[in-house]
Backbone as JSON, one array per atom type, in Angstrom:
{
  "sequence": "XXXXXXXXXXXXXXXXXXXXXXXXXXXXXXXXXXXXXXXXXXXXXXXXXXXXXXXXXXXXXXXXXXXXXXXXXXXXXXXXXXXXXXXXXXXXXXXXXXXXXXXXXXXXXXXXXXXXXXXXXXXXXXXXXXXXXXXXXXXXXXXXX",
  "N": [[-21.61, -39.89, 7.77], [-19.02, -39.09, 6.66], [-19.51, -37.14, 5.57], [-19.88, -35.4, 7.44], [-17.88, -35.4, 8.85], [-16.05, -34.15, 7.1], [-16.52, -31.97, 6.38], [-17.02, -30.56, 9.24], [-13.89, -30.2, 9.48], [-12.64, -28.77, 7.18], [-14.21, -26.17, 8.43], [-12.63, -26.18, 10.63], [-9.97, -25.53, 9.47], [-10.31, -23.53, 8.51], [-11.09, -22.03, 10.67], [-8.82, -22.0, 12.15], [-6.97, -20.8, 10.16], [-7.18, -18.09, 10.03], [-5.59, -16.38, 11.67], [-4.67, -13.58, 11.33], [-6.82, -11.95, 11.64], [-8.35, -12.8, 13.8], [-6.15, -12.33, 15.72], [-4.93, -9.3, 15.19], [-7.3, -8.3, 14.93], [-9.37, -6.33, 12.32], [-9.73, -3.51, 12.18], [-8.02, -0.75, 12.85], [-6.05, 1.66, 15.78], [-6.1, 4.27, 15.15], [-4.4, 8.04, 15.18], [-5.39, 11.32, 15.45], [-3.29, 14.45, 14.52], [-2.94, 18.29, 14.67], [-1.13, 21.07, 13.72], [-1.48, 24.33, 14.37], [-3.33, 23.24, 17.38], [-7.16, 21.92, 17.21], [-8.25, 21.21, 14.6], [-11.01, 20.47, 12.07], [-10.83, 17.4, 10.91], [-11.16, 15.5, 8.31], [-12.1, 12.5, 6.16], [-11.21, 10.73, 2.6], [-12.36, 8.5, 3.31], [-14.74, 9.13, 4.82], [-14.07, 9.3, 7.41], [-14.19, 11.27, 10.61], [-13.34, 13.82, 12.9], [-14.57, 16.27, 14.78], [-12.16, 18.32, 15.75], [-8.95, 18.54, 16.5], [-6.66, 17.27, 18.54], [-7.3, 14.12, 18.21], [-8.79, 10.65, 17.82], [-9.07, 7.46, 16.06], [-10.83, 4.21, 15.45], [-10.14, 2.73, 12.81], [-10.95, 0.84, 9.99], [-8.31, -1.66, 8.53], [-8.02, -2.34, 5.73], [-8.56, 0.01, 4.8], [-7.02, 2.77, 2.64], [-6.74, 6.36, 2.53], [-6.71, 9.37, 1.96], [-6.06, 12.58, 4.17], [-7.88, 15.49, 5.19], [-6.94, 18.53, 7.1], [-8.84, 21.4, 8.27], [-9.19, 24.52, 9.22], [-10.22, 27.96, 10.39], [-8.64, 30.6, 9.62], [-6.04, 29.29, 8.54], [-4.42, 27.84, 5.55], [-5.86, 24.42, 4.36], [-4.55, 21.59, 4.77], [-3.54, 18.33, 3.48], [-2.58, 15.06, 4.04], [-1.71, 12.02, 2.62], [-2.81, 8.76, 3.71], [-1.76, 5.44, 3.72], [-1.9, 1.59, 3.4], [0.39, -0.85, 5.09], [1.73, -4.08, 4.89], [2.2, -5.66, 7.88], [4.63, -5.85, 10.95], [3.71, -7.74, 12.6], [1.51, -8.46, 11.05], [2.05, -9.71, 9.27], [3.68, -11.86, 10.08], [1.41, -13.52, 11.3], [0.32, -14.01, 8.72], [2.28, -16.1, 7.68], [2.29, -17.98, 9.28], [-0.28, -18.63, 9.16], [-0.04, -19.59, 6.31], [2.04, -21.86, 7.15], [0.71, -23.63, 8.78], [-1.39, -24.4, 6.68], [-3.26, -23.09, 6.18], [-4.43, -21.7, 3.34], [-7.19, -20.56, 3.32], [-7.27, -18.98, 4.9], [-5.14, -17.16, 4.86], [-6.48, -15.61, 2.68], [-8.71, -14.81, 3.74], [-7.47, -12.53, 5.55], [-6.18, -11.3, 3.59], [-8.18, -10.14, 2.28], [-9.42, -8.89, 4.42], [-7.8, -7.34, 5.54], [-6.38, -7.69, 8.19], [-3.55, -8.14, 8.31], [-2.36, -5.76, 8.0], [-1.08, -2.4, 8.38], [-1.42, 1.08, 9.01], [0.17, 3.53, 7.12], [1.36, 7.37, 7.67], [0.87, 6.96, 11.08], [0.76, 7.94, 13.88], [-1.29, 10.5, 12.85], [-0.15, 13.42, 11.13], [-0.2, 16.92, 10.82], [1.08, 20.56, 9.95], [-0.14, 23.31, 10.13], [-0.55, 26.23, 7.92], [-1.23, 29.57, 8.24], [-3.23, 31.64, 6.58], [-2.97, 34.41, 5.49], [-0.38, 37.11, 5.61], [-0.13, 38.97, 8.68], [-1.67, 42.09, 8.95], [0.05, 44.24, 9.41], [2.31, 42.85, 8.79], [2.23, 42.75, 5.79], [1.82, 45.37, 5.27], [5.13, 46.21, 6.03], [6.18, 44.82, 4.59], [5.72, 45.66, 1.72], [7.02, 48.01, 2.21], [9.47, 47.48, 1.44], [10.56, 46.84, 4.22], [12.24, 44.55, 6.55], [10.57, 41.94, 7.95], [9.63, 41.4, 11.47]],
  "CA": [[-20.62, -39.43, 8.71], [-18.03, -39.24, 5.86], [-19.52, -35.35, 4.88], [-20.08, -34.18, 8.48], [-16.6, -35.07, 9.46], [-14.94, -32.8, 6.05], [-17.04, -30.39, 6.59], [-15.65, -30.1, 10.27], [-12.09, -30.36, 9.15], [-12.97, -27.61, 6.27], [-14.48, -25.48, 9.52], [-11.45, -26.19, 11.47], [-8.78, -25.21, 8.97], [-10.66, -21.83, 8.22], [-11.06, -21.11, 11.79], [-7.03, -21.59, 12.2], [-6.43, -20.27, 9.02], [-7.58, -16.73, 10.07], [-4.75, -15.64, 12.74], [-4.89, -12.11, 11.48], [-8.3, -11.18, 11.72], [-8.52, -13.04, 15.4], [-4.88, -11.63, 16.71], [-5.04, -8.35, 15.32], [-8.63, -7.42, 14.45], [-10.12, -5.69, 11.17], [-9.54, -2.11, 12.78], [-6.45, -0.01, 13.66], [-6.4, 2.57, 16.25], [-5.35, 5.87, 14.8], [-4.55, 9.38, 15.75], [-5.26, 12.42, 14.11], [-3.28, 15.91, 14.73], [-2.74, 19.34, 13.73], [-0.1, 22.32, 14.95], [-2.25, 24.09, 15.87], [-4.8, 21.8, 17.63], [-8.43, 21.88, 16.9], [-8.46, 21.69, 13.45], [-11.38, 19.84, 11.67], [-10.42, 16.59, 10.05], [-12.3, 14.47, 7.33], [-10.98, 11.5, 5.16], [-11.97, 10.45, 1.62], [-13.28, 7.45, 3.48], [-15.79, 9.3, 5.44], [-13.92, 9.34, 8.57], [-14.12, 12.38, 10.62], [-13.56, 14.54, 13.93], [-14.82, 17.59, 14.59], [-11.77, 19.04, 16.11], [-7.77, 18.0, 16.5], [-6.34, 15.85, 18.67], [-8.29, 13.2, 18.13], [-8.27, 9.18, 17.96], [-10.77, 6.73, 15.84], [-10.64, 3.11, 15.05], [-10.41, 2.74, 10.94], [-10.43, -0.4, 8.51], [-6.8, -1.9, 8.47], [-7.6, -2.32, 4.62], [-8.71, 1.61, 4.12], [-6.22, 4.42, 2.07], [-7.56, 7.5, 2.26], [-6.42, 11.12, 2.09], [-6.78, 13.37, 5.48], [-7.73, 17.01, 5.47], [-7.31, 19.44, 8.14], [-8.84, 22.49, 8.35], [-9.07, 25.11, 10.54], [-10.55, 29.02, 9.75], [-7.45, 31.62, 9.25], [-5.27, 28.64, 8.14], [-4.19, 26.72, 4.93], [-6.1, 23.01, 4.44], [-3.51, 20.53, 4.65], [-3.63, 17.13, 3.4], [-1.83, 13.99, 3.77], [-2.33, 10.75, 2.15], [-2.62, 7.48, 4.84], [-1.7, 4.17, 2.67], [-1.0, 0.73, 4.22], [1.65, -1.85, 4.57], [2.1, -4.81, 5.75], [3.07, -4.97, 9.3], [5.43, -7.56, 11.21], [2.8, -8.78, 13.05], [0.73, -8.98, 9.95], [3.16, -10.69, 8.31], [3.76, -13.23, 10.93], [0.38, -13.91, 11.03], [0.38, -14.92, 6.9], [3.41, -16.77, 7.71], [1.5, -19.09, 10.31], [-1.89, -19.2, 7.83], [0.79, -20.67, 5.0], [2.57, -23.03, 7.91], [-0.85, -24.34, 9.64], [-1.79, -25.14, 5.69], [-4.61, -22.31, 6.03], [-4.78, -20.98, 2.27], [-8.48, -19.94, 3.34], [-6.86, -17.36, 6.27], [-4.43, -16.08, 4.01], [-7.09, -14.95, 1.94], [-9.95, -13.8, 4.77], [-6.4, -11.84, 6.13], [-5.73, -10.01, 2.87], [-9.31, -9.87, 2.29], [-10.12, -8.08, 5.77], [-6.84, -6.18, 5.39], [-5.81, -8.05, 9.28], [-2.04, -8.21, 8.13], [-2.08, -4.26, 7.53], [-1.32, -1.3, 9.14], [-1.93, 2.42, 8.14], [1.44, 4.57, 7.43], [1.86, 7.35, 9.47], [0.19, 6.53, 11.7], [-0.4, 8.72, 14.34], [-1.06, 11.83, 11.06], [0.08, 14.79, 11.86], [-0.44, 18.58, 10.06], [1.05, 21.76, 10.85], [-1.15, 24.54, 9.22], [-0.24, 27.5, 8.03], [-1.29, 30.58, 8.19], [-3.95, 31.79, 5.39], [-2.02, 35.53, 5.01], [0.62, 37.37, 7.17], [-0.8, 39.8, 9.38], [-1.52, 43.61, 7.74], [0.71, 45.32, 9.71], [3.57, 42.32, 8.93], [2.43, 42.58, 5.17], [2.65, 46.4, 5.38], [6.19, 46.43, 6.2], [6.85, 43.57, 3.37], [5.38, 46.18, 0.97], [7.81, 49.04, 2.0], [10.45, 46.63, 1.63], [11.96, 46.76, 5.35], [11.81, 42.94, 6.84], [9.78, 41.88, 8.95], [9.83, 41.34, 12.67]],
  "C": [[-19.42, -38.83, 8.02], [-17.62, -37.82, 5.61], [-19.42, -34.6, 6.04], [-18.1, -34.12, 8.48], [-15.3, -34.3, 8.53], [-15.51, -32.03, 6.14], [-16.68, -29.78, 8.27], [-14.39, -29.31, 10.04], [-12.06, -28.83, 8.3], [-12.95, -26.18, 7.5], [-13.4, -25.16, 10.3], [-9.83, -25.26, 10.94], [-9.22, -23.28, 8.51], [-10.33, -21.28, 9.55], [-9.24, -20.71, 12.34], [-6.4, -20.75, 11.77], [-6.4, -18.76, 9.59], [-7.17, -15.83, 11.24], [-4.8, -14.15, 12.57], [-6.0, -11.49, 11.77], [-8.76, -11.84, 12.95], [-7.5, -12.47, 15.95], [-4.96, -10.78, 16.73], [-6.13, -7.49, 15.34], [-8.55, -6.72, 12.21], [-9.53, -4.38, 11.33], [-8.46, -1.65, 13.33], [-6.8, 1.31, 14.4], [-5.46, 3.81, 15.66], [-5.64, 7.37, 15.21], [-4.42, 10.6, 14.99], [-4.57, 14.26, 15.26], [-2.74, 16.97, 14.48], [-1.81, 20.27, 14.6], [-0.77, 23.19, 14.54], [-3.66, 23.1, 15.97], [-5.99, 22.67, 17.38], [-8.72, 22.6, 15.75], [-9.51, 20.52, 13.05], [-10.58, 18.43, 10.72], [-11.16, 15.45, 9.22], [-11.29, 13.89, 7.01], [-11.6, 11.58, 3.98], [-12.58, 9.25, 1.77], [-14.37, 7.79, 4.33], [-15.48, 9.74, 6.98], [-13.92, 10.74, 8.97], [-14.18, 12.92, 12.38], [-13.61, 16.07, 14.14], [-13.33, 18.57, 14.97], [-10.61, 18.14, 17.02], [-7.31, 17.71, 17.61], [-7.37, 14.96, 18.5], [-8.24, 11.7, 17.77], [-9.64, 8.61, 17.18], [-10.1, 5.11, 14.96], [-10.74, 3.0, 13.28], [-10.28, 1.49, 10.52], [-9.01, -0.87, 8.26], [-6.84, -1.69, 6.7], [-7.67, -0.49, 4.2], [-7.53, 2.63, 4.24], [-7.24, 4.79, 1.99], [-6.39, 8.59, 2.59], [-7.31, 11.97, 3.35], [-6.83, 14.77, 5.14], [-8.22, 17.72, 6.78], [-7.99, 20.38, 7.69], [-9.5, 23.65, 9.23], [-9.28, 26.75, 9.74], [-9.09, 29.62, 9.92], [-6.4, 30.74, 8.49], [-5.75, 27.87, 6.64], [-5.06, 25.45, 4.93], [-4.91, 22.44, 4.16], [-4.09, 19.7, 4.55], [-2.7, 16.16, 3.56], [-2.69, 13.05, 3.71], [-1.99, 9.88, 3.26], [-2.34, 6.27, 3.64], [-1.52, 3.19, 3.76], [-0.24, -0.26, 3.82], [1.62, -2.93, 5.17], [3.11, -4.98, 6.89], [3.61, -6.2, 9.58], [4.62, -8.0, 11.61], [1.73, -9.29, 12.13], [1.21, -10.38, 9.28], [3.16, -12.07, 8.92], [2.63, -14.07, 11.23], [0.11, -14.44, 9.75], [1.14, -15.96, 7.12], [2.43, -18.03, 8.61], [0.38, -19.47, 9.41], [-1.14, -20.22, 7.27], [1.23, -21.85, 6.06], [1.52, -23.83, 8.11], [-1.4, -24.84, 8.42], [-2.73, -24.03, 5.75], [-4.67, -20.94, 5.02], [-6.19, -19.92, 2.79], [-8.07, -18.64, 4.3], [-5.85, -17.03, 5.96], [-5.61, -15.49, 3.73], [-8.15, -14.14, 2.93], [-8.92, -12.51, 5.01], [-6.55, -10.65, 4.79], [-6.89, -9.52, 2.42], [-10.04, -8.55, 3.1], [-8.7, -6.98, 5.9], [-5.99, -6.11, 7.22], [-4.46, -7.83, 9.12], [-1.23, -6.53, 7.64], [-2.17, -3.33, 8.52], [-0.77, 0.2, 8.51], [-0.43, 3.25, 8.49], [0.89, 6.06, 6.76], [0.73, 7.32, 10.22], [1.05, 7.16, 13.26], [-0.28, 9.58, 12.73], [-1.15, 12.94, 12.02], [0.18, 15.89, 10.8], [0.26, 19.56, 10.7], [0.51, 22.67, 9.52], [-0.24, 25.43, 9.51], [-1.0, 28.5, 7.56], [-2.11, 30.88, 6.92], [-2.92, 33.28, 5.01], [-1.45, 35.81, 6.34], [-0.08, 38.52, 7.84], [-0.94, 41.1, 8.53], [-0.77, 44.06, 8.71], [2.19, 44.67, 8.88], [3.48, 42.97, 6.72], [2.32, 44.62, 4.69], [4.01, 46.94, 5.23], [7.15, 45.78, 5.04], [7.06, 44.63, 2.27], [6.67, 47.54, 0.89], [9.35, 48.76, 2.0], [11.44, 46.65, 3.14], [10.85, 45.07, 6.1], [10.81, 43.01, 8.26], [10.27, 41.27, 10.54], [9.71, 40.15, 13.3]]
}
């Protein structure tokens, strides 16, 4: 009876332990978008929508780098990183109080106590060249319009 009832207790203090990854989840909802809209967007984690605005659940622990791109325009990138969030936080803070070393670690493990900065991501593309009539006028040095 001696082993069932620590191996309970063991069971019990994990399942406590692990406020971030039951309060907040694994996954953050994020938004992806471009000026102008419907620009392709990939990550270097795989993620991807064909075409800008667009929304997709991601990995709280996953950085990655976003690229737009869109035909006549520039690729833009920005990097996503994350941070610990307040509610992450407060969630560690309760693991350590409750005694639940083991849900600290599932937490920073599962990346629960994180959230992705910026968050929505936003691009504005530019322009691959200026128009030929605009880069015409560049050429005969009078400004452009």
């Amino acid at each position: 009876m001696k082993i069932l009832g620590s191996s309970v207790a063991v069971l019990c203090a994990a399942g406590v332990g692990a406020c971030g990854s039951i309060t907040r989840g694994t996954t953050e909802k994020m938004a992806f978008l471009s000026e102008p809209s419907g620009a392709a967007m990939t990550t270097t984690k795989g993620y991807a929508c064909p075409a800008t605005p667009c929304s997709l659940d991601v990995e709280r622990s996953d950085e990655f780098d976003v690229t737009f791109v869109k035909p006549g325009y520039r690729p833009a990138m920005v990097p996503v990183r994350t941070k610990v969030a307040g509610a992450g936080a407060a969630g560690m803070a309760g693991n350590l109080l409750a005694g639940g070393l083991i849900g600290v670690g599932v937490d920073a493990y599962t990346g629960a106590a994180m959230d992705h900065t910026p968050n929505p991501v936003s691009a504005t593309l530019v322009p691959d060249a200026l128009p030929s009539a605009e880069r015409v006028r560049r050429r005969r040095g009078q400004p452009g319009v």
